[in-house]
C-alpha positions as CSV (number, residue, x, y, z in Angstrom):
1,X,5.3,21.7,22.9
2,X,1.8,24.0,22.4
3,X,-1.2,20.9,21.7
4,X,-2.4,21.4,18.3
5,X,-6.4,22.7,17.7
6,X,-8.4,20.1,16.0
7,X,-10.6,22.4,13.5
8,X,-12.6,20.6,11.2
9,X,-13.9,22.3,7.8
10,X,-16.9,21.8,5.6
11,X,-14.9,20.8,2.4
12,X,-18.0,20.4,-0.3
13,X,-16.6,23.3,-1.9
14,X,-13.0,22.6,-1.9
15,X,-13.3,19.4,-3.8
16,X,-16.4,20.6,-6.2
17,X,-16.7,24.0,-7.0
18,X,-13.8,25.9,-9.4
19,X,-14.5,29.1,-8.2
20,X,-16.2,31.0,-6.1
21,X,-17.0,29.4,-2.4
22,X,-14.3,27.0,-3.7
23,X,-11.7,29.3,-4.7
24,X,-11.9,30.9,-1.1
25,X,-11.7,27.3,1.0
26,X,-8.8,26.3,-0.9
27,X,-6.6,29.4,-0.7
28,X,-8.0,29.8,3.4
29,X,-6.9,26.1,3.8
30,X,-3.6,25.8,2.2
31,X,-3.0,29.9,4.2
32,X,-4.1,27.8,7.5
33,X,-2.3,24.8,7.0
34,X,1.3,27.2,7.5
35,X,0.2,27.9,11.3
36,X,1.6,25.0,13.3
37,X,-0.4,25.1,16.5
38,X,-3.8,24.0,14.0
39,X,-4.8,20.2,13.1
40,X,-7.0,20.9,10.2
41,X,-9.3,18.1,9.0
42,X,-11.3,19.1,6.0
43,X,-14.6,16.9,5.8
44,X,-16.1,16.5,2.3
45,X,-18.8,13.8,0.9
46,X,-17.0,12.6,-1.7
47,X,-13.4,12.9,-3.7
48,X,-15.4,15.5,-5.8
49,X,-12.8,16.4,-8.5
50,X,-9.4,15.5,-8.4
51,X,-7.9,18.8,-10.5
52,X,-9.6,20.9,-7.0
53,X,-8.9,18.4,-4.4
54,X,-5.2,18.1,-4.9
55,X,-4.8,22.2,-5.2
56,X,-4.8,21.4,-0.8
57,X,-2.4,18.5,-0.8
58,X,-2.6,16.5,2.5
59,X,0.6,17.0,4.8
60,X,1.0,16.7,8.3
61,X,-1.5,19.2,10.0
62,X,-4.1,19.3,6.8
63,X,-6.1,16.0,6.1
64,X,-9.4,15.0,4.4
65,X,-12.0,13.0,5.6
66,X,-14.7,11.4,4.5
67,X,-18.1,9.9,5.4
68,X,-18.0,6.5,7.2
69,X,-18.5,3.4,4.1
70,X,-22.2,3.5,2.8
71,X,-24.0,0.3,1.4
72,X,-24.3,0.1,-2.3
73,X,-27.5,3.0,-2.9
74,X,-28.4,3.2,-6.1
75,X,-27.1,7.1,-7.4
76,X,-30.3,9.1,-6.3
77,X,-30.2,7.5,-2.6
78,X,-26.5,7.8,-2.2
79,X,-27.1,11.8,-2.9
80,X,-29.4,11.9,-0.4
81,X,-27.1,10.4,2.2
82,X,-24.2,12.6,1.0
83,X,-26.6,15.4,1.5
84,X,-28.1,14.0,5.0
85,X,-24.1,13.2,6.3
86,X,-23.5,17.0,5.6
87,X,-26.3,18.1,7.2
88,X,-26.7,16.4,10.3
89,X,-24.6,13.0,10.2
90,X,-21.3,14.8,10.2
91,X,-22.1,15.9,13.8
92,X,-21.6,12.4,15.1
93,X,-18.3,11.9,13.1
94,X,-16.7,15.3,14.3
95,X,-17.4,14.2,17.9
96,X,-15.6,11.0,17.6
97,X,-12.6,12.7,15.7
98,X,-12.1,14.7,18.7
99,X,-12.9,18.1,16.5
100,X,-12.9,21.7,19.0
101,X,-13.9,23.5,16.4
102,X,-15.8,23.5,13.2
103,X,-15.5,26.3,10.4
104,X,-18.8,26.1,8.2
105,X,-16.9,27.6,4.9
106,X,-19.6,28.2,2.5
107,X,-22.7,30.0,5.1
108,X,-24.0,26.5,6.5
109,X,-22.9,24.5,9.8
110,X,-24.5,21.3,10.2
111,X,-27.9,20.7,12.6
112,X,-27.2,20.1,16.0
113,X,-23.8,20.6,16.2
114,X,-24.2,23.5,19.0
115,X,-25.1,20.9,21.5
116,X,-22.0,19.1,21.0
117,X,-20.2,21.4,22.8
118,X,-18.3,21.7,19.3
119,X,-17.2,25.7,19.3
120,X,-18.2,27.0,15.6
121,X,-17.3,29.6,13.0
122,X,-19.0,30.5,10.0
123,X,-18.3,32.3,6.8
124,X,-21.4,34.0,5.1
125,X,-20.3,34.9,1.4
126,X,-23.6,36.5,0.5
127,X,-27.0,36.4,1.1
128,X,-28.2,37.2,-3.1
129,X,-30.7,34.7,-2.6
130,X,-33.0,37.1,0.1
131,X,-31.9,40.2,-2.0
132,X,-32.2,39.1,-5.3
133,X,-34.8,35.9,-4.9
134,X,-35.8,36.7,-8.9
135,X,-32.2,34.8,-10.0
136,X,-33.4,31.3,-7.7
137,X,-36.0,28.9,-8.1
138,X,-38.8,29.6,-5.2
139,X,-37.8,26.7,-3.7
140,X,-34.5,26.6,-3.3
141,X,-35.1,30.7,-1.7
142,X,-36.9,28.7,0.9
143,X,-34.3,26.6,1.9
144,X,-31.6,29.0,1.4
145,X,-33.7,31.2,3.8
146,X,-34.1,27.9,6.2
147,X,-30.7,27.3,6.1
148,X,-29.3,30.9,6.9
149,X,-31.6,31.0,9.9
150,X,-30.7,27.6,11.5
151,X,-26.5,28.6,11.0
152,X,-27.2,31.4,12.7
153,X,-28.7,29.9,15.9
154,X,-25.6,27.1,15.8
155,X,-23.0,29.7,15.3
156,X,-20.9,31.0,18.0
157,X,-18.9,33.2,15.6
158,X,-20.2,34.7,12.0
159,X,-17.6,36.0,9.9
160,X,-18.4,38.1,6.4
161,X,-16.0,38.5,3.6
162,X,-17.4,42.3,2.9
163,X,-18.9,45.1,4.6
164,X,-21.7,45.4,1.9
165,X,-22.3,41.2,3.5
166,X,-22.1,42.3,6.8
167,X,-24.6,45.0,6.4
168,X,-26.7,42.3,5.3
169,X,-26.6,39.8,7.7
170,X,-27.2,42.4,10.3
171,X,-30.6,43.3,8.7
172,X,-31.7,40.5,7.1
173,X,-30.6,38.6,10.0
174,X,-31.7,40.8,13.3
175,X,-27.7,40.1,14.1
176,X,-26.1,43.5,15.4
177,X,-23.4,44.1,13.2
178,X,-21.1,44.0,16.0
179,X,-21.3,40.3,16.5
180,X,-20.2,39.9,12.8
181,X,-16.5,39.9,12.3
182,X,-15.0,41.1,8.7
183,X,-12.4,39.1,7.2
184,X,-11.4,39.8,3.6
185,X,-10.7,36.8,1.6
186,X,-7.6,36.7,0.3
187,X,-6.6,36.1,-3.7
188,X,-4.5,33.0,-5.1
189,X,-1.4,33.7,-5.1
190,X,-1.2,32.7,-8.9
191,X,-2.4,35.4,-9.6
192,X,0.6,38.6,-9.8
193,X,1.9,41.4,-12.1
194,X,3.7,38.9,-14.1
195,X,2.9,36.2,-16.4
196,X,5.6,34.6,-18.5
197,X,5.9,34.9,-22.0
198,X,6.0,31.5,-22.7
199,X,2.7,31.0,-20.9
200,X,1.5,34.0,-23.0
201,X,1.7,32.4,-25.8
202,X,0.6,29.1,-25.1
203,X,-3.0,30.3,-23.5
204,X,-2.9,32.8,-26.8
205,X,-2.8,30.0,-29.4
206,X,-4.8,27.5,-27.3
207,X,-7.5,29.5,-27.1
208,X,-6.9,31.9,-30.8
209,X,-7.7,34.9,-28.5
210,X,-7.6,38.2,-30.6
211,X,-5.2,40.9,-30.8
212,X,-7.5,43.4,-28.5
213,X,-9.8,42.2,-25.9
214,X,-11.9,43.2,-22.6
215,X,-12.5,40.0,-20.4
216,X,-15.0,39.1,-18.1
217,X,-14.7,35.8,-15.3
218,X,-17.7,34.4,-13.4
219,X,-20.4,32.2,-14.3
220,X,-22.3,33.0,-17.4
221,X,-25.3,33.2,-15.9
222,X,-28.5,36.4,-15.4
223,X,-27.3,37.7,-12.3
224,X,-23.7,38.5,-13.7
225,X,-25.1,40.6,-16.3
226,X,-22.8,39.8,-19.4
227,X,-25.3,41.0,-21.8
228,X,-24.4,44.6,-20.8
229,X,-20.8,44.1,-21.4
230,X,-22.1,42.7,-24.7
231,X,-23.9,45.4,-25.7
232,X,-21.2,47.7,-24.9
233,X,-19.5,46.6,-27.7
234,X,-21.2,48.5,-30.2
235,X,-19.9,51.8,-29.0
236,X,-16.1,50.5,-28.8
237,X,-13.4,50.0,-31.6
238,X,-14.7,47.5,-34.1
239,X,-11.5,45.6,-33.2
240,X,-12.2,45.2,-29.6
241,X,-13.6,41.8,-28.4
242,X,-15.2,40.6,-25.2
243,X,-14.2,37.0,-24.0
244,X,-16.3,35.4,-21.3
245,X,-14.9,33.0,-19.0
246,X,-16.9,30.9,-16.6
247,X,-19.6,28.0,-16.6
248,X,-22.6,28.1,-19.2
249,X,-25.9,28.3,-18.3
250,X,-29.4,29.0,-20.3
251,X,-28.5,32.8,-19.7
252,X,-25.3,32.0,-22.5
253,X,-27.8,31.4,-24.8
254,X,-29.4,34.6,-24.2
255,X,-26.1,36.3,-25.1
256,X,-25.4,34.3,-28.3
257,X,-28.7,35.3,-29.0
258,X,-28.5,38.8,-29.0
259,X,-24.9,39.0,-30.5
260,X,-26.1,36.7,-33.7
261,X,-29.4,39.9,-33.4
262,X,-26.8,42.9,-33.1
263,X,-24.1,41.2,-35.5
264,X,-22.0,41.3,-32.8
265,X,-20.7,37.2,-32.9
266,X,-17.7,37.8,-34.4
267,X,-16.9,40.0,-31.0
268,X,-18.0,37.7,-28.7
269,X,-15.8,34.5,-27.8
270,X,-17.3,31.9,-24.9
271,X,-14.7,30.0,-22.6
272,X,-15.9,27.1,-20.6
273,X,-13.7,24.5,-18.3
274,X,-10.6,26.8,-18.5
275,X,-7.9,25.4,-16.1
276,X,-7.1,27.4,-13.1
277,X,-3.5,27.7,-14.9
278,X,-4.4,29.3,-18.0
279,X,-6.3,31.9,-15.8
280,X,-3.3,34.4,-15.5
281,X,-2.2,34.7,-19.1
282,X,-5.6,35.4,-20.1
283,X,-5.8,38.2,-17.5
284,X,-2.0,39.7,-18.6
285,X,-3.0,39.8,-22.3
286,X,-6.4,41.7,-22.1
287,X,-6.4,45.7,-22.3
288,X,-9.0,46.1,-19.3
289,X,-11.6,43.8,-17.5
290,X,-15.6,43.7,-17.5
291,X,-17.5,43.2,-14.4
292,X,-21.2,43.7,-14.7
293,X,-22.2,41.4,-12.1
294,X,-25.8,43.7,-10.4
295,X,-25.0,41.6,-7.1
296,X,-21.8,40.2,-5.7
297,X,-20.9,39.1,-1.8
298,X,-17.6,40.7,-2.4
299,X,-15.9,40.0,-6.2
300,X,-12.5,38.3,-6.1
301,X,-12.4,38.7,-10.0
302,X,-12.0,42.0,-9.7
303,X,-8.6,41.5,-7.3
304,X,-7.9,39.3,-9.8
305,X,-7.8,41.4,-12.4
306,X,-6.0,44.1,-10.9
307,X,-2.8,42.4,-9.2
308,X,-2.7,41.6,-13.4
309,X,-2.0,44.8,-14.3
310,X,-5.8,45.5,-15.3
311,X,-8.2,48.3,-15.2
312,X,-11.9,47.6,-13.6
313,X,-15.0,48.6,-14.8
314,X,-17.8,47.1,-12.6
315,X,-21.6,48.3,-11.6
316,X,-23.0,49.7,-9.2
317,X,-25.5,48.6,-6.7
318,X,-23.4,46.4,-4.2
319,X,-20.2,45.6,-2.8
320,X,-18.1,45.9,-6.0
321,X,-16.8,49.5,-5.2
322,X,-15.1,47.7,-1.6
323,X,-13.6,45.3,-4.3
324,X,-12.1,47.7,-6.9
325,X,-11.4,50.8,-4.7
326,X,-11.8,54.8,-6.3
327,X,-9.5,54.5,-9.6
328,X,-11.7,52.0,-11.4
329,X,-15.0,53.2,-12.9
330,X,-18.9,52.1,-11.6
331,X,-21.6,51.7,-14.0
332,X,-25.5,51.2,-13.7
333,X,-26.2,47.7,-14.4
334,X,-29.1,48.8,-17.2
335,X,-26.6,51.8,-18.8
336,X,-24.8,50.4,-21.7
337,X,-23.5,53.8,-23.3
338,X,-22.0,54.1,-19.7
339,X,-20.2,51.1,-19.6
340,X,-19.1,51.5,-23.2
341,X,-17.7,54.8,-22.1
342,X,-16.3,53.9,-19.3
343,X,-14.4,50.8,-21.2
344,X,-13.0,53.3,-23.7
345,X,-11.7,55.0,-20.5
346,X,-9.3,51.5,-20.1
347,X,-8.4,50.6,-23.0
348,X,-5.3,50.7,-23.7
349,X,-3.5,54.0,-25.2
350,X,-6.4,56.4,-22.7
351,X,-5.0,58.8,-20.8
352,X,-4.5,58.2,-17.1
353,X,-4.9,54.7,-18.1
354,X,-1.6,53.5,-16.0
355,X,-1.4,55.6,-13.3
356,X,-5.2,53.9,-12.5
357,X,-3.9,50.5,-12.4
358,X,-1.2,52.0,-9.8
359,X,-3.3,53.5,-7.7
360,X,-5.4,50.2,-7.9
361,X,-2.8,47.9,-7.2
362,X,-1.9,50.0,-4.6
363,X,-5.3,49.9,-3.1
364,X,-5.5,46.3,-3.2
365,X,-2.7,45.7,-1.0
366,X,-5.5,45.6,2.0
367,X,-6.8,42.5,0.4
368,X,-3.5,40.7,-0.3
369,X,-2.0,40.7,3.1
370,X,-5.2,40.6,5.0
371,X,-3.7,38.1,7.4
372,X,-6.8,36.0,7.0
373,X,-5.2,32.8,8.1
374,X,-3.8,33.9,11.1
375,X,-7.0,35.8,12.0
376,X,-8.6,32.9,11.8
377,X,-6.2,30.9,13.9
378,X,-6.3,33.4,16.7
379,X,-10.6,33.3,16.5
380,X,-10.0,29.0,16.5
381,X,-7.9,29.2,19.5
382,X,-10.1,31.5,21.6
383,X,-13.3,29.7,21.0
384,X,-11.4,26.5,21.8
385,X,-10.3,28.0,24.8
386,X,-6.3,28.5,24.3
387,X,-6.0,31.9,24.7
């Protein structure tokens, strides 16, 4: 019998985030945990949330550990030795566990861990914060910036989830872009062509959405642009709403802002917390989704969207094109007539409207069976030396 690989994983994100760097380690993990030669140990500070913790349920190959029993801090000191565990404790801990090799998930592997002799992979997601530094606080850019740099001197592998990231790293990080592999991230399998009518109708009355809307999924915040999809509105059927899903921020008050302005409020509905479950049913009942993010690492919304049966209008500017593919329509970020255009183009009833959602869904397929999981496996067990 072939001796399993001990790879251990940064877990913050797993157990914390909903979506996003989260969204990714959870599907990768569960994906991983179906290749039998791989002992995956997933290392996170805390339980973080339940409701994202169990979505990777422990079984015999995938466990999760934890940092070693701290004295009673008080809250702001047992942060700091969450934070200083992650960063540099962890190394110690992954030693002892017997770890070969560790897979920084979310663009950060922990300080020291190259002299170890632990073999390391990291995934890099984005780097917004050096091409985009107006959306951060100055010093968090700083040690974002500090951060990227000291991964990239432990790593013995960097992987990106796009080409537009890969381009990135290569420039902003003097790394040739041959020494950066590109693995898609693949989508949740909740998400299909189907949702049942039952669920329909739940998610319809739980949430009173309207008869006609355009949806939009991500964080609520500057950088994602919502106010453009807003805006949009005025140009479209009077009887077309826009519902935005995703955390709140100060930008949401921006948005309410400007509806209440443009008498738009009616029009605009705000959806915060919504379970990872009622996700597909609000997908199947919209008539076409909203993407105006100006900066992305790669966009799994928009995959999303489209193994739902629904057409993409995004912007222009980075790597949401990869995401969407030729049938779905590109915007400038600051052209409002054009996305209002180009939403008219989607609704439902448009000519050419179904055969783009095809042609989309067919298009995606590269993204769905990326083999991500097994890519992985195959990098884990060269750099551990079993190959």
């Amino acid at each position: 019998m072939k001796e399993s690989i001990v790879v251990g994983m940064d877990a913050k994100r797993i157990v914390r985030n909903g979506t996003g760097l989260g969204s990714y380690g959870r599907t990768l993990a569960n994906d991983l945990a179906t290749v039998d030669s791989l002992d995956l140990r997933l290392y996170a500070p805390d339980n973080g949330r339940n409701d994202l913790r169990l979505q990777v349920p422990e079984r015999d190959n995938l466990h999760f550990f934890f940092p070693p029993s701290s004295p009673h801090f008080p809250s702001f000191a047992l942060n700091l030795y969450k934070s200083y565990w992650r960063s540099r404790g962890i190394v110690s801990q992954l030693q002892r566990d017997g770890v070969q090799v560790f897979h920084g998930l979310s663009g950060e592997l922990p300080v020291g861990i190259r002299k170890t002799g632990i073999k390391t992979v990291v995934t890099i997601h984005d780097l917004i914060f050096m091409r985009h530094p107006e959306y951060y606080q100055w010093i968090d850019v700083q040690i974002y910036k500090h951060k990227f740099r000291q991964t990239l001197k432990e790593a013995d592998h960097i992987v990106a989830i796009s080409e537009c990231t890969r381009r990135d790293i290569a420039e902003l990080g003097g790394i040739p872009e041959e020494r950066i592999d590109l693995i898609y991230q693949s989508c949740a399998p909740r998400f299909s062509a189907e949702s049942s009518a039952a669920d329909n109708e739940r998610v319809k009355t739980r949430y009173e959405l309207p008869e006609r809307y355009v949806l939009s999924v991500g964080s609520i915040e500057e950088r994602k642009n919502m106010l453009l999809a807003v805006k949009a509105l005025h140009w479209l059927p009077s009887e077309v709403c826009l519902i935005l899903v995703g955390r709140p921020t100060r930008y949401t008050r921006e948005i309410t802002s400007l509806s209440a302005r443009e008498h738009l409020s009616h029009r605009v509905a705000f959806l915060h917390n919504v379970p990872d479950e009622d996700l597909p049913a609000l997908y199947a009942q919209a008539e076409a989704f909203a993407y105006p993010s100006r900066y992305e690492g790669f966009g799994i919304p928009i995959i999303e969207a489209i193994r739902m049966g629904l057409p993409v209008v995004a912007c222009t500017g980075s790597c949401l094109e990869e995401a969407g593919g030729p049938d779905n329509l590109y915007v400038s970020p600051d052209d409002a007539e054009g996305m209002a255009a180009a939403l008219q183009r989607m609704l439902k009833g448009s000519e050419g409207r179904e055969e783009r959602i095809r042609r989309s869904q067919d298009y995606i397929r590269r993204f769905e069976n990326t083999g991500a999981a097994h890519r992985f496996a195959d990098l884990y067990a060269e750099l551990a030396g079993k190959r």
